[in-house]
N, C-alpha and C positions, 0 to 999 in steps of 0.2 A: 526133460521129462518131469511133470509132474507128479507128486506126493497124490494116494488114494486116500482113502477115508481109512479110518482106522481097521483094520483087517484081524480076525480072532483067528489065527495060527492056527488052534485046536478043531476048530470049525470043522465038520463032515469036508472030502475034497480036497480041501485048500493043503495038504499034504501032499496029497499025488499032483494037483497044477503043480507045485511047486518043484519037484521032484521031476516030470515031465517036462520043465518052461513053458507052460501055459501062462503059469503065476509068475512075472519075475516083479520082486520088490528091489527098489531102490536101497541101498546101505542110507539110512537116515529114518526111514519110513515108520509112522506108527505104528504100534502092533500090538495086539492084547494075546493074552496066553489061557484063555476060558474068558466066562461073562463075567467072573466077579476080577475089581482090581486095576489099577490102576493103566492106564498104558505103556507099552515097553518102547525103545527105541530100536526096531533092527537094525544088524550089522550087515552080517551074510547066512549064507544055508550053504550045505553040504548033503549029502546023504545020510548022512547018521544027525546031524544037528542042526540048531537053528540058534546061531548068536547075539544077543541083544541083551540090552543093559535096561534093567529093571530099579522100579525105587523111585526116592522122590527128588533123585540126583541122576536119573537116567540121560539126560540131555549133556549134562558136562560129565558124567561118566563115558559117552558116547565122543565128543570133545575129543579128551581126554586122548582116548585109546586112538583115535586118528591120527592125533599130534604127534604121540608114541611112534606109531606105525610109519610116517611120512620121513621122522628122525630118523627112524632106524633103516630103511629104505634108502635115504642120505646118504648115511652112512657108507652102506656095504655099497652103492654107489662110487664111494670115494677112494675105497678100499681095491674095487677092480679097476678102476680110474689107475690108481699108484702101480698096481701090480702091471698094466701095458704099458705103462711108460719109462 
């Protein structure tokens, strides 16, 4: 799946595609949060929020919290692993 052009969150719409699955964004995807500002990296959405790492470290912020995430995923992996055997 290809990355879209950078996509403004706040944009009339793009709340309810997103909230419907009309919209789905990729976890890595560009994404501005209004017209002024730099662009964000998103993670994921939910109903109530939209995750993404802003700033001018949003890329190894984003990095970052994957590497976390995969670890930690590992982990509790290993932990149910030990517990059936």
């Amino acid at each position: 799946m290809k990355y879209l052009p950078i996509i403004d969150v706040w944009e009339s719409g793009i709340e309810t595609a997103l909230l419907s699955g009309q919209l789905r964004l990729q976890s890595g995807q560009w994404i501005r949060c209004g017209k002024e500002g730099p662009p964000s990296r998103f993670d994921y959405s939910t109903k109530w929020y939209i995750r993404a790492y802003h700033g001018p470290r949003a890329s190894a912020k984003y990095r970052e919290a994957k590497r976390h995430k995969k670890e930690h995923e590992a982990t509790l992996a290993a932990r149910e692993s030990s517990r059936n055997n």
